[in-house]
C-alpha positions as CSV (number, residue, x, y, z in Angstrom):
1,X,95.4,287.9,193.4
2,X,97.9,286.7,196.1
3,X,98.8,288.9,199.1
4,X,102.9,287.8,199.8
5,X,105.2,289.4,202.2
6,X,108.6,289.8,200.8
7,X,110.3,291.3,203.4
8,X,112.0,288.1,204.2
9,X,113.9,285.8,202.2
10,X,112.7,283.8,200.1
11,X,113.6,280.3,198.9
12,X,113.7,279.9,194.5
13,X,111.0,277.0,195.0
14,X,108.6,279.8,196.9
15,X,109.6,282.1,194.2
16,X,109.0,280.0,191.2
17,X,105.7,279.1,193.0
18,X,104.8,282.8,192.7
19,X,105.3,282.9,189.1
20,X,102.4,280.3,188.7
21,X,100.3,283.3,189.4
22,X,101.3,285.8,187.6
23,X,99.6,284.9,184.1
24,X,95.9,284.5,185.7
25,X,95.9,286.6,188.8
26,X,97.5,289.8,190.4
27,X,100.1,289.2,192.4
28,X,100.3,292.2,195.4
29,X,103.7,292.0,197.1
30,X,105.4,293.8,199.8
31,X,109.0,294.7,199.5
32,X,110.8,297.3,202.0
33,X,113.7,298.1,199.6
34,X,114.1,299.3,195.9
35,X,116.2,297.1,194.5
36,X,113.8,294.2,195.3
37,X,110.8,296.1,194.1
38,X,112.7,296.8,190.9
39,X,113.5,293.2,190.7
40,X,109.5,292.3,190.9
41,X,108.2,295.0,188.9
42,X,110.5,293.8,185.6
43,X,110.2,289.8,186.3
44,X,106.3,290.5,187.0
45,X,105.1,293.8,184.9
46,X,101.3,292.2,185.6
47,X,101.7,292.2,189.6
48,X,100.6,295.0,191.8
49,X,103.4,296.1,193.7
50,X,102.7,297.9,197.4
51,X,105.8,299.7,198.8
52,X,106.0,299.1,202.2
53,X,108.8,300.8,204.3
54,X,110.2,298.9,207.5
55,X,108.3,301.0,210.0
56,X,105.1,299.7,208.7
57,X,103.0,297.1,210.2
58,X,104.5,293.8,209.1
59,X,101.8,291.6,207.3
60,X,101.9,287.6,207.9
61,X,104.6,285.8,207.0
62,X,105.1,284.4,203.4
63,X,103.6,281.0,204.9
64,X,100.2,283.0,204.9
65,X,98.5,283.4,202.0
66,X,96.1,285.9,203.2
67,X,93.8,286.4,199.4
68,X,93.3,285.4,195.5
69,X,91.2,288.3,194.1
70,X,88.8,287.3,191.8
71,X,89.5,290.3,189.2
72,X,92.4,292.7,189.2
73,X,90.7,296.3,189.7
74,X,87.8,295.1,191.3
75,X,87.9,293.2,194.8
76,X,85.0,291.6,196.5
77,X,84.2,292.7,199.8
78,X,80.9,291.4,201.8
79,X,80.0,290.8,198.0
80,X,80.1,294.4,197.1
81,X,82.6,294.9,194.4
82,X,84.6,298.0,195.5
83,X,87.6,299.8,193.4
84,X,90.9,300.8,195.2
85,X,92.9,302.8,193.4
86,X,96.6,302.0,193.8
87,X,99.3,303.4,192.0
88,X,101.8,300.7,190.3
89,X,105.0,300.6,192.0
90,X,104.0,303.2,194.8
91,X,101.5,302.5,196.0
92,X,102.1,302.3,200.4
93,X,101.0,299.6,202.4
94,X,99.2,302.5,204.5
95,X,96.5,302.7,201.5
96,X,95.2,299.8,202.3
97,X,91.2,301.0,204.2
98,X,90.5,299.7,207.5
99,X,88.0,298.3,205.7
100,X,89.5,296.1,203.6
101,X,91.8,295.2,206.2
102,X,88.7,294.2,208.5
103,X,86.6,292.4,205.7
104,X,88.5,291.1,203.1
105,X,91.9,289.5,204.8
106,X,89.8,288.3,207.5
107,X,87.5,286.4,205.0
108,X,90.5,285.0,203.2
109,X,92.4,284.9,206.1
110,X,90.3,281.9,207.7
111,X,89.8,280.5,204.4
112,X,94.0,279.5,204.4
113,X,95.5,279.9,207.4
114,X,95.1,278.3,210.8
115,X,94.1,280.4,213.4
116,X,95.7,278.9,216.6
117,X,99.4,279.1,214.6
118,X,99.8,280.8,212.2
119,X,100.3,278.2,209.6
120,X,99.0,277.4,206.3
121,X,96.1,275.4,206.7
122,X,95.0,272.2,204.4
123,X,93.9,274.1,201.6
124,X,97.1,276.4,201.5
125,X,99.1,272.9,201.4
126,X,97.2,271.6,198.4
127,X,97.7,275.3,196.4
128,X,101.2,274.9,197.1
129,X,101.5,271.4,196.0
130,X,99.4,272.6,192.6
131,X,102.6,274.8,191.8
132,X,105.1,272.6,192.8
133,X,104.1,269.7,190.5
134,X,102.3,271.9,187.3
135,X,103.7,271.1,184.3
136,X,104.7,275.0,183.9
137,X,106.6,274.8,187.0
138,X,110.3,275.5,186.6
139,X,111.4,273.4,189.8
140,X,113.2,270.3,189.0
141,X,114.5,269.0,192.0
142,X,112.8,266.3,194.1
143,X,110.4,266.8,197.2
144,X,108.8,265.0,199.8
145,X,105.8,265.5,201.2
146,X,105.8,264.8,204.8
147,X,102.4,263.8,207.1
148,X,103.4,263.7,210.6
149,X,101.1,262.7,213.1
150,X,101.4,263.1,217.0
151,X,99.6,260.4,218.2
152,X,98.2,261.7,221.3
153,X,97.7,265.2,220.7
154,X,94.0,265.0,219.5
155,X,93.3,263.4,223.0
156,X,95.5,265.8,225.2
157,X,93.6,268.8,223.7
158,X,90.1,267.4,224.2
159,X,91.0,266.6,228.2
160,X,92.6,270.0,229.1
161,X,91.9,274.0,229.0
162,X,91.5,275.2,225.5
163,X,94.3,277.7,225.7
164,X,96.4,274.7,227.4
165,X,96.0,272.7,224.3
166,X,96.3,276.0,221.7
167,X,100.1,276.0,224.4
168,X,101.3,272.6,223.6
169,X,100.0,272.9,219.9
170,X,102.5,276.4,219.4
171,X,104.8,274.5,221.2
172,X,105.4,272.0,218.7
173,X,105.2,274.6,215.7
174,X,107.9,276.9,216.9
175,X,109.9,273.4,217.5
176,X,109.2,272.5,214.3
177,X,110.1,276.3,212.8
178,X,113.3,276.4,214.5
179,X,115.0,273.4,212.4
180,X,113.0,273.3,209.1
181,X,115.4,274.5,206.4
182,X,114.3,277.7,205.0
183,X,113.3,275.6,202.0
184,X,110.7,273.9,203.8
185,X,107.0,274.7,203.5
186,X,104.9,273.9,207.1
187,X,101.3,273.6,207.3
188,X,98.7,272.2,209.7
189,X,97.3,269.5,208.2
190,X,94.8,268.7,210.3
191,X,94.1,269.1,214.3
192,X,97.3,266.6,214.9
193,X,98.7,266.2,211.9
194,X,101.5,268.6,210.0
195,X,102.2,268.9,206.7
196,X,105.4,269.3,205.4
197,X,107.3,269.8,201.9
198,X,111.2,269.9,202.5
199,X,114.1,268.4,200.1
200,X,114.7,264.8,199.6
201,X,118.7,264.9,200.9
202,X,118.4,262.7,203.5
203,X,114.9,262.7,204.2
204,X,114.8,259.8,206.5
205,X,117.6,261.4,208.6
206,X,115.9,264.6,209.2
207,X,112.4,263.3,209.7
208,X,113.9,260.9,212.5
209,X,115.8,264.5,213.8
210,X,112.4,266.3,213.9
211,X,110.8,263.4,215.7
212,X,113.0,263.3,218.6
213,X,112.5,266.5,219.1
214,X,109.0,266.8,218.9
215,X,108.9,264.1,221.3
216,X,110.8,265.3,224.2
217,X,108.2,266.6,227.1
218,X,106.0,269.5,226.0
219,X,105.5,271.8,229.4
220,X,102.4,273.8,230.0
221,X,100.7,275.0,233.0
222,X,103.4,273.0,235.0
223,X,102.4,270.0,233.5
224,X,104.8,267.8,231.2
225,X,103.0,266.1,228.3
226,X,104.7,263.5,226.4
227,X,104.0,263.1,222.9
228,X,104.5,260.4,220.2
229,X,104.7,260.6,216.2
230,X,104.4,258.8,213.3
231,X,105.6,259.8,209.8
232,X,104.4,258.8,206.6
233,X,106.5,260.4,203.4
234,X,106.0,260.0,199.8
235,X,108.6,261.8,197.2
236,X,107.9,264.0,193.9
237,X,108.0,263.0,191.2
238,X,109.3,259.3,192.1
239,X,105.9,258.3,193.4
240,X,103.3,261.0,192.4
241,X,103.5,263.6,190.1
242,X,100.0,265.4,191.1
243,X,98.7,266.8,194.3
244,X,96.1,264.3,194.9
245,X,98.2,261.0,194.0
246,X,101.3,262.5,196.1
247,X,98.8,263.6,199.3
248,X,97.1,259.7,198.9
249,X,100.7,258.2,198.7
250,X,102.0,259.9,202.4
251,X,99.0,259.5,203.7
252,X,99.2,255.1,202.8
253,X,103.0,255.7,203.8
254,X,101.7,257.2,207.4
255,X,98.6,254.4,207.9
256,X,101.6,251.7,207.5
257,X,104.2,253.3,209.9
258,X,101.4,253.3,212.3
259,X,100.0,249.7,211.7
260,X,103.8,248.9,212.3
261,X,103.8,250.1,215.8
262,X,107.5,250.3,216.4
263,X,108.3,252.2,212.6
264,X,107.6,255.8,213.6
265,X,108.6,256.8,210.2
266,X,107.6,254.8,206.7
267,X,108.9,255.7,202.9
268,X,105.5,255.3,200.6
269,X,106.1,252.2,197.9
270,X,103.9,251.0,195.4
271,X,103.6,247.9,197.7
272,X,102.2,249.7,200.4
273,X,99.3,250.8,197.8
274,X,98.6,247.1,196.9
275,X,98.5,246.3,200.4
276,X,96.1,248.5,201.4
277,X,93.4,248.0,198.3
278,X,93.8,244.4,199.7
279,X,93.3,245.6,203.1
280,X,90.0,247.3,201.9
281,X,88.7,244.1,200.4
282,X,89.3,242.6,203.1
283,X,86.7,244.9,205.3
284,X,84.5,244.7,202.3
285,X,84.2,241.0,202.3
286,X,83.9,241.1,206.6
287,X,80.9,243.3,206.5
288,X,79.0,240.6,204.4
289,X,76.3,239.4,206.3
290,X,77.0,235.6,206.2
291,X,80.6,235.8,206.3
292,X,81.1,233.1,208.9
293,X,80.1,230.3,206.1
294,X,83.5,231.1,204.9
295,X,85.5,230.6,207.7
296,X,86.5,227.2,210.0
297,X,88.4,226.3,213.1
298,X,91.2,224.6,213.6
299,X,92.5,223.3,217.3
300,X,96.2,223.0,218.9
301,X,97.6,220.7,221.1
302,X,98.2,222.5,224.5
303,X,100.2,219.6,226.2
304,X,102.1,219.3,229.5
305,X,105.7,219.7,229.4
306,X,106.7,216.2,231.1
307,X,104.1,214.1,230.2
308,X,103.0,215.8,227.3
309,X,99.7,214.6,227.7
310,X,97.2,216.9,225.7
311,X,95.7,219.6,228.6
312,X,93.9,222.2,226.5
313,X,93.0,222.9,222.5
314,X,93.6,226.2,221.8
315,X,90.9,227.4,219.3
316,X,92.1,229.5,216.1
317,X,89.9,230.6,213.3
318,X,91.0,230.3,209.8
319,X,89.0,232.2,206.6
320,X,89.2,230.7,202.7
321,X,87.8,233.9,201.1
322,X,86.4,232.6,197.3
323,X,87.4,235.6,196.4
324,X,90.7,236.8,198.6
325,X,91.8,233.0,199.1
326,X,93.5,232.5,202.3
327,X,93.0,235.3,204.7
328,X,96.2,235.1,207.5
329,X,94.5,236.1,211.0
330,X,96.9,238.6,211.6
331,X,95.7,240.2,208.9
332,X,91.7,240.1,209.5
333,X,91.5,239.9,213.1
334,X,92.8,243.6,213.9
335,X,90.5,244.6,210.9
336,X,87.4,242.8,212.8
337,X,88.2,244.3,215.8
338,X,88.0,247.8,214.1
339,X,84.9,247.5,212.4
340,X,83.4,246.0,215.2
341,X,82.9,243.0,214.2
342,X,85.1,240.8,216.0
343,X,82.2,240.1,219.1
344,X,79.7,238.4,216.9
345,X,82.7,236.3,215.3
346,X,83.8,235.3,218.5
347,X,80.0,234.5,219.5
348,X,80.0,232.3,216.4
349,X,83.6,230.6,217.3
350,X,82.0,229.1,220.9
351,X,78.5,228.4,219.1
352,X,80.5,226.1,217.2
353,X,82.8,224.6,220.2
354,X,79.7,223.7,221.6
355,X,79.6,221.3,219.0
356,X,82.8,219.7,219.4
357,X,83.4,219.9,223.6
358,X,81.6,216.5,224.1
359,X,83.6,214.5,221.8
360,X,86.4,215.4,224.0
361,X,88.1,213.5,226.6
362,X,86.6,214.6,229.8
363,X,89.6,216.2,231.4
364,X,90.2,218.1,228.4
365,X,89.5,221.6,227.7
366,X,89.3,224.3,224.8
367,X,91.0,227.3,225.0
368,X,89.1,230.6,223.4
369,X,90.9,234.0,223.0
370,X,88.9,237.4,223.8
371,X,89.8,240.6,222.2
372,X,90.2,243.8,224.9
373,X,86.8,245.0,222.9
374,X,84.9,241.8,223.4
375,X,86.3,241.7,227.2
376,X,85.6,245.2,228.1
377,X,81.8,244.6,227.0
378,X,79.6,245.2,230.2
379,X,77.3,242.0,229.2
380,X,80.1,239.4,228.5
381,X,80.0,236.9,231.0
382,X,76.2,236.8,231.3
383,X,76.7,236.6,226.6
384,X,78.9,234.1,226.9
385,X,77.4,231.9,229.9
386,X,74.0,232.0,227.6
387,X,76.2,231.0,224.7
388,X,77.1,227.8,226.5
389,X,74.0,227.0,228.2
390,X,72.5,227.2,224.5
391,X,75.3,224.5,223.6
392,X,74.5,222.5,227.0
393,X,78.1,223.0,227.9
394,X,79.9,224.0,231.5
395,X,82.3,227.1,231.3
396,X,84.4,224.8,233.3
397,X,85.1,223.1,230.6
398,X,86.9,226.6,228.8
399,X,89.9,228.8,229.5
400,X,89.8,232.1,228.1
401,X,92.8,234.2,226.8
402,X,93.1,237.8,227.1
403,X,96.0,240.0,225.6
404,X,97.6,242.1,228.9
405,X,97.1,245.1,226.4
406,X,93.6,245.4,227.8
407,X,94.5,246.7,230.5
408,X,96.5,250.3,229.3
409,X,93.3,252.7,228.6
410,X,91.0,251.0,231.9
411,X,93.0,248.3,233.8
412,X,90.1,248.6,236.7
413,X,87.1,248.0,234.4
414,X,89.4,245.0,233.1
415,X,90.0,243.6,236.2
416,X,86.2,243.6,237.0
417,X,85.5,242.0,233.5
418,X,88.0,239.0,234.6
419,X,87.1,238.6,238.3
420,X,83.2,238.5,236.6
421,X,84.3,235.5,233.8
422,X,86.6,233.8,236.5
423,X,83.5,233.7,238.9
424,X,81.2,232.2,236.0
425,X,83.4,229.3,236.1
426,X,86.3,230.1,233.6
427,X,89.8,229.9,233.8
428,X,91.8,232.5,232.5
429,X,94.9,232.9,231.0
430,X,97.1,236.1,230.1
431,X,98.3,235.8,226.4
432,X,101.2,237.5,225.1
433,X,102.5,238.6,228.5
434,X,105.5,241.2,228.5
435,X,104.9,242.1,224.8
436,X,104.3,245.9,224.8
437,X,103.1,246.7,227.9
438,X,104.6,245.5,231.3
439,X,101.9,243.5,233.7
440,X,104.2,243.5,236.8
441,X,102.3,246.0,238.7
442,X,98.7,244.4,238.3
443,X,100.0,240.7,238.5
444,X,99.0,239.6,241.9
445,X,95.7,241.1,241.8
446,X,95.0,239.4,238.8
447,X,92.2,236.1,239.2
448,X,94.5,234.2,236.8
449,X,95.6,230.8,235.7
450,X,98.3,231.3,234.0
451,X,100.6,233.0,231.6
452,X,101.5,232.4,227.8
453,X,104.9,233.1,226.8
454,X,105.0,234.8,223.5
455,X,106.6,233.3,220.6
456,X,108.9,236.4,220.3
457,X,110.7,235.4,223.0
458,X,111.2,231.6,221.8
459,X,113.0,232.7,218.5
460,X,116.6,232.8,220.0
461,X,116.1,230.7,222.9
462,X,117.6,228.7,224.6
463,X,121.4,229.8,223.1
464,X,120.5,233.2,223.0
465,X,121.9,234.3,226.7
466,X,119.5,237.6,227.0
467,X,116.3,235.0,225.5
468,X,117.3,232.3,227.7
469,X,117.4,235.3,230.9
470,X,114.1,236.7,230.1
471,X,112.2,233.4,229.4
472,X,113.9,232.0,232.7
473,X,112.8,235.1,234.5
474,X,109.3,234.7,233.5
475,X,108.9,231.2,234.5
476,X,110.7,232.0,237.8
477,X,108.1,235.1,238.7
478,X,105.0,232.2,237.7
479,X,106.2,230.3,240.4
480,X,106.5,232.8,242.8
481,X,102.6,233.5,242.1
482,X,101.7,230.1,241.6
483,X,100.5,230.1,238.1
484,X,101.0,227.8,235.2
485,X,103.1,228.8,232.5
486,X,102.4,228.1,228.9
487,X,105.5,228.5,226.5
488,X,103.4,228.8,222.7
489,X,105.9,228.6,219.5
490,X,108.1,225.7,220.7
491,X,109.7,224.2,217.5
492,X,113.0,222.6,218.9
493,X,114.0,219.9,220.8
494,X,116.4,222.5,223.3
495,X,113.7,224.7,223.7
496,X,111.6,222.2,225.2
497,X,114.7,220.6,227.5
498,X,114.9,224.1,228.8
499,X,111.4,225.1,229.3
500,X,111.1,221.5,231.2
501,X,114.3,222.3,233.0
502,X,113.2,225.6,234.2
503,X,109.7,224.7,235.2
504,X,107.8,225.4,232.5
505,X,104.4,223.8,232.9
506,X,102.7,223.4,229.3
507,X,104.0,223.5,225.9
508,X,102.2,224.6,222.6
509,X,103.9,224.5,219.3
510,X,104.6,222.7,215.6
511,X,107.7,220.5,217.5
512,X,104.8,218.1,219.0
513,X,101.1,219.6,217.2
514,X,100.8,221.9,214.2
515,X,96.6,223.3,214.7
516,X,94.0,220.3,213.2
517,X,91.4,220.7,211.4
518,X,88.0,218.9,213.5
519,X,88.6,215.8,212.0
520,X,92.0,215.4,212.4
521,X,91.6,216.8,216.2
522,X,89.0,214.1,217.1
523,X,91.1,211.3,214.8
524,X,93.7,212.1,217.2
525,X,92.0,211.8,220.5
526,X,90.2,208.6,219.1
527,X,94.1,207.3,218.2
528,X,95.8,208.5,221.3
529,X,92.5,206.2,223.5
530,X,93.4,203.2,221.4
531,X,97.1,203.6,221.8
């Protein structure tokens, strides 16, 4: 059976949903009014119906769904099968034992609803879904399913009072109750995610509405937390016709919005399925115990901007998968870092520069990037020091490049981790600087060499006026701390007359050297010495 509280509107969808019931299971409603217990008693001759007048204690809302007996006359409590007699169609709410009240709705109670809200939990989402999408089902409109995620809620819970986090969590459920449409089904999903079923009409627009408000500061204790979402939507019957294939499809939809950083909200497409069976055979193939046979390095021309004499090789690593083909880096390097894999491959990328380094022109150096979860590695200086000496090779002779993201979760155990490599006898440059995360505040107290200007910023400079004012700016604020500046991504002749104009002291990009294979790197050197 299916406890439902009818004293409030209903939507048809809810309704209809009802009707799945009806030929398998007792339905027991409660109705405050005749004419709608007329109304259920003729659509649903099966159904149980308890009167229940307004003065009587209100049950959960029709989000809960408190039971599903397992026989009609005969329900289960502490696994004693007990009878209670109830007249059809007059039976009160009052009949109802303590009891059953105490046993039975609490069993089924934390079976489907959350505890903390109120809410339909997981289990209540997928029951819903099962109605909406049955064949039997009379609905014939479209819906979406909605994941939303807020990103940092998980944490904030975990670091503050319980009943501080069940605050902020209520918080964002009675946001989210006060502009649902009545239509809407709400659920917690899981501990930070919500799950939603709401109309297609202009999904996007309302998604976008309910994450801007979710995201304006949440106040508890006197504290202001700010949140962040992501949203990940797939539509019924357009992409999934079954509960399983729609749930898979939002949750791809919500993996891709968050891969995309700045998308907080993502439509599903059969393309996003593709891309992330690829993306699984990609970690697949990295977890393979000689996986480094398959991949090589390649070296780029760091040269200075006025005598463009070659300064540093900048030392990328390429993967031909036999089975994936080429493998872009964007593409397997975040997935490295996440499976943890990413320190022995960078291990492996010096072992083999150790190789190369004394072929080199004396006065030349390579140029090794360090993810924030190699850097933040308690051993890596002493790692990478015994890498070298394996190789016989001075750290001197390397710069290392770390991304300023590093230093957003624990800038002071960053800092140390520098201060320790730039003491061992590296130099060090900060990659990607200004993408994401502002390093202004930590700058000076930075042992650095110098900064790389992204690419991003090359793309419209020099004619584009706000490009050409932010490049300009940075290469202004390395002179003011004495660094040198590395401008990567340089493809046009004007963006290297104004880099050199403005001070710019090394360029890196396809205009002068596209990244060479060993042999073509060392062909070059051995050419540029004869020339």
């Amino acid at each position: 059976a299916v406890f439902y509280d009818l004293r409030q509107p209903v939507s048809s969808q809810i309704s209809n949903w009802l009707s799945s019931f009806v030929s398998l299971k007792t339905i027991i409603l409660f109705v405050e009014d005749s004419k709608t217990l007329n109304h259920y008693t003729q659509e649903w001759p099966t159904a149980e119906i308890l009167y229940s007048k307004p003065a009587d204690r209100l049950l959960p809302t029709w989000q809960t769904i408190i039971a599903r007996l397992k026989q009609r006359q005969n329900y289960l409590i502490d696994n004693k099968a007990k009878e209670l007699e109830l007249s059809k169609n007059q039976a009160s709410i009052d009949k109802i034992t303590q009891e059953l009240e105490d046993s039975f709705l609490k069993t089924f109670d934390l079976a489907y609803t959350d505890q903390i809200t109120g809410l339909p939990n997981r289990p209540a989402l997928l029951q819903f879904l099962d109605s909406l999408l049955s064949p039997n089902s009379s609905n014939t409109q479209k819906n979406a399913l909605l994941l939303l995620h807020i990103r940092n809620l998980a944490n904030i819970r975990s670091s503050v009072r319980f009943e501080t986090g069940n605050q902020i969590l209520r918080t964002l459920v009675d946001r989210l109750q006060n502009n649902l449409s009545r239509d809407a089904f709400l659920s917690l999903y899981r501990e930070d995610q919500f799950g939603i079923v709401l109309p297609t009409e202009d999904i996007l627009t309302t998604v976008k509405e309910l994450i801007s408000i979710l995201e304006k500061p949440v106040e508890a204790n006197c504290i202001e937390y700010i949140l962040s979402c992501w949203a990940g939507i797939a539509v019924a019957p357009d992409d999934a016709n079954e509960t399983e294939a729609l749930i898979q499809g939002s949750e791809i939809a919500l993996r891709a919005a968050r891969e995309a950083g700045h998308e907080k909200v993502h439509l599903f497409s059969t393309e996003d399925r593709q891309r992330l069976h690829y993306r699984i055979k990609v970690e697949t193939e990295l977890l393979k115990p000689q996986i480094t046979d398959e991949m090589y390095l390649v070296y780029q021309p760091i040269v200075d901007a006025i005598s463009q004499k070659i300064r540093f090789l900048e030392v990328l690593i390429r993967w031909q998968s036999p089975t994936l083909g080429n493998v872009p880096p964007s593409l397997f390097i975040p997935i490295a870092e996440k499976l943890g894999v990413i320190i022995p491959l960078t291990n492996w990328i010096l072992k083999e520069t150790t190789k190369v380094i004394g072929l080199l022109p004396p006065d030349v150096k390579l140029s090794v990037n360090i993810s924030p979860i190699h850097l933040l590695s308690p051993t890596l200086s002493d790692d990478l020091i015994y890498l070298l000496n394996q190789g016989k090779t001075n750290p001197s002779r390397y710069k290392i490049e770390i991304t300023e993201g590093v230093f957003i979760d624990d800038s002071n155990e960053a800092i140390e981790r520098i201060r320790s490599l730039k003491k061992s006898g590296f130099s060090i440059a900060l990659d990607d600087f200004g993408v994401g995360f502002s390093g202004l505040s930590y700058l000076g107290s930075l042992p650095i060499d110098s900064i790389k200007i992204d690419r991003s910023f090359l793309l419209e400079y020099p004619s584009s006026d706000k490009s050409r004012a932010l490049v300009d700016s940075i290469l202004a604020l390395t002179h003011v701390f004495a660094l040198d500046s590395i401008a990567e991504g340089v493809e046009e002749q004007a963006q290297l007359e104004s880099l050199r104009q403005h001070g710019c002291s090394m360029i890196q990009g396809y205009l002068l050297y596209q990244p060479l294979k060993e042999k073509s790197m060392l062909e070059l050197f051995q050419n540029i010495s004869i020339n």
